[in-house]
N, C-alpha and C positions, 0 to 999 in steps of 0.2 A: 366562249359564250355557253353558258347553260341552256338546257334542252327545253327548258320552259320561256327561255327568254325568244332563244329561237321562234316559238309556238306564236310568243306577241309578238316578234318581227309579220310571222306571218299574218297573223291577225291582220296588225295594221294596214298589211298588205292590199289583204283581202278588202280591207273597207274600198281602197283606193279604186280597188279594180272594180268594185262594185257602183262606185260613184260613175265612174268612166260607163260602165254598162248601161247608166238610166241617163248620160248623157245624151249615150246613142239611138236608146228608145225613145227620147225625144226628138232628135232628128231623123229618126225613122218615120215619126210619125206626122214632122210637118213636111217634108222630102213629097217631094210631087212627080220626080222621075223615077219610074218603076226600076231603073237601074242601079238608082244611089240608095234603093230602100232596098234591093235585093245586097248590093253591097253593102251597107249598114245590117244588114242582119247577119249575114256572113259574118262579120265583124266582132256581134253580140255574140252568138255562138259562140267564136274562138275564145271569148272573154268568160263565157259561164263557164266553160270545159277552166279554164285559169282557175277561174275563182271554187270548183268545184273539188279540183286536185290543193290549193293551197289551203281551201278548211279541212280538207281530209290531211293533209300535213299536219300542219295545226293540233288537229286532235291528236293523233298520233304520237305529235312530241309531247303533247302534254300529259298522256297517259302511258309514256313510253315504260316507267318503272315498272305498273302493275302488270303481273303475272309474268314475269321475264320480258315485255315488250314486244309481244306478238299477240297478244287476244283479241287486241281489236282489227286485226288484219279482213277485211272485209267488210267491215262495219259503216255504217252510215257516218259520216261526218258531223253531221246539220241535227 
């Protein structure tokens, strides 16, 4: 598999985990026990941190050529 294609694996990935994340922000927000909304945030958290490391993959493979593959080490994803 090419490095770009790679990049739209993770793309689509990313959609996925994003969809899941605003699932959760809806039942966080209709959740009426302070329990299951502190759990659901927990939740969302683990899920941005997901989704924040898979678009910084993402870019990464798809700009992996330019400049030997290292210039965007640090770099925003988004």
């Amino acid at each position: 598999m090419a490095l770009r294609e790679m990049a739209q694996e993770y793309r689509r990935n990313t959609a996925l985990l994003e969809l899941r994340m605003k699932q959760l922000q809806v039942a966080q927000r209709r959740a009426r026990n302070q329990e299951v909304k502190y759990r659901l945030k927990q939740r969302i958290g683990c899920l941005r941190m997901l989704i924040n490391e898979s678009r910084k993959t993402a870019f990464i493979l798809e700009h992996y050529h330019e400049n030997g593959g290292h210039e965007h080490d640090g770099k925003r994803a988004v």
